[in-house]
N, C-alpha and C positions, 0 to 999 in steps of 0.2 A: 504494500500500500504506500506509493512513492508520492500518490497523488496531494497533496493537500489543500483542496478544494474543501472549502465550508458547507456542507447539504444544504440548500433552502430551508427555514425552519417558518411553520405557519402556526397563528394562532388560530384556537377551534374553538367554537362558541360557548363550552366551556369549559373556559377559563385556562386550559391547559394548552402547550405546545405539540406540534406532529412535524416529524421529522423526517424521511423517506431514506431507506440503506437500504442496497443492493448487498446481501452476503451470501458466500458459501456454503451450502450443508451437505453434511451426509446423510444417505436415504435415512439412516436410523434414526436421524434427528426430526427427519422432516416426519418418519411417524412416529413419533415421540409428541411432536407437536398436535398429528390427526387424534392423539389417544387424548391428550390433552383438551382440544377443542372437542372431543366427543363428550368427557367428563362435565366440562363447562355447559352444554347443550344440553345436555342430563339436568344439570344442576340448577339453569336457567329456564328449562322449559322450551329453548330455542334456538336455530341455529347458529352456529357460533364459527365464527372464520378463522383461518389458520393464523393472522396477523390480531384476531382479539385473543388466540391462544397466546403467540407470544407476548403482547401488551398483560396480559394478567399473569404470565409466569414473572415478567421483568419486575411486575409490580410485586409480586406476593415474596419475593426475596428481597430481603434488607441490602440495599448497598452498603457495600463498606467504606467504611468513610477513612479513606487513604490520607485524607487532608489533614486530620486531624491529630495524625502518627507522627513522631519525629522522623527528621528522615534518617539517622540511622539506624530505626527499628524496622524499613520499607526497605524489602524486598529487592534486589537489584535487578531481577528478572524474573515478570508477572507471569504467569502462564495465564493463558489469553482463550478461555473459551467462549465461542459465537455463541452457547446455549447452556443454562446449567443444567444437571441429569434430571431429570423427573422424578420426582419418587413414585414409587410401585411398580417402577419398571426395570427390565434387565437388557 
């Protein structure tokens, strides 16, 4: 990722920003996310898309707050996952 182009970021009526990335996956992930989106649709009552699967996994994991660490208790090299594992799955 050599590129460093800013994504458009938009605001959405409410209240929050949306931001559009192009990434990578492996099929596993990608049904990782159908199992996910299926759970949601269950739980919701209706259908639920592969992009609200990932928005509510992003959401329901606490980011870590990097910023907040001195830096030489921060990691000198992050491991960098596009997705975190789902739980109940292998």
């Amino acid at each position: 990722m050599n590129d460093r182009v800013t994504p458009p970021m938009h605001a959405t009526p409410d209240g929050e920003a949306e931001i559009s990335l192009v990434i990578r996956l492996p099929w596993e992930d990608v049904a990782r996310l159908g199992q996910e989106a299926g759970r949601l649709a269950a739980q919701h009552q209706r259908p639920v898309t592969l992009d609200e699967a990932v928005s509510h996994r992003l959401r329901s994991r606490p980011a870590p707050a990097a910023h907040a660490k001195p830096a030489a208790e921060q990691p000198t090299t992050a491991p960098v996952s596009a997705l975190p594992r789902l739980s109940g799955t292998a």
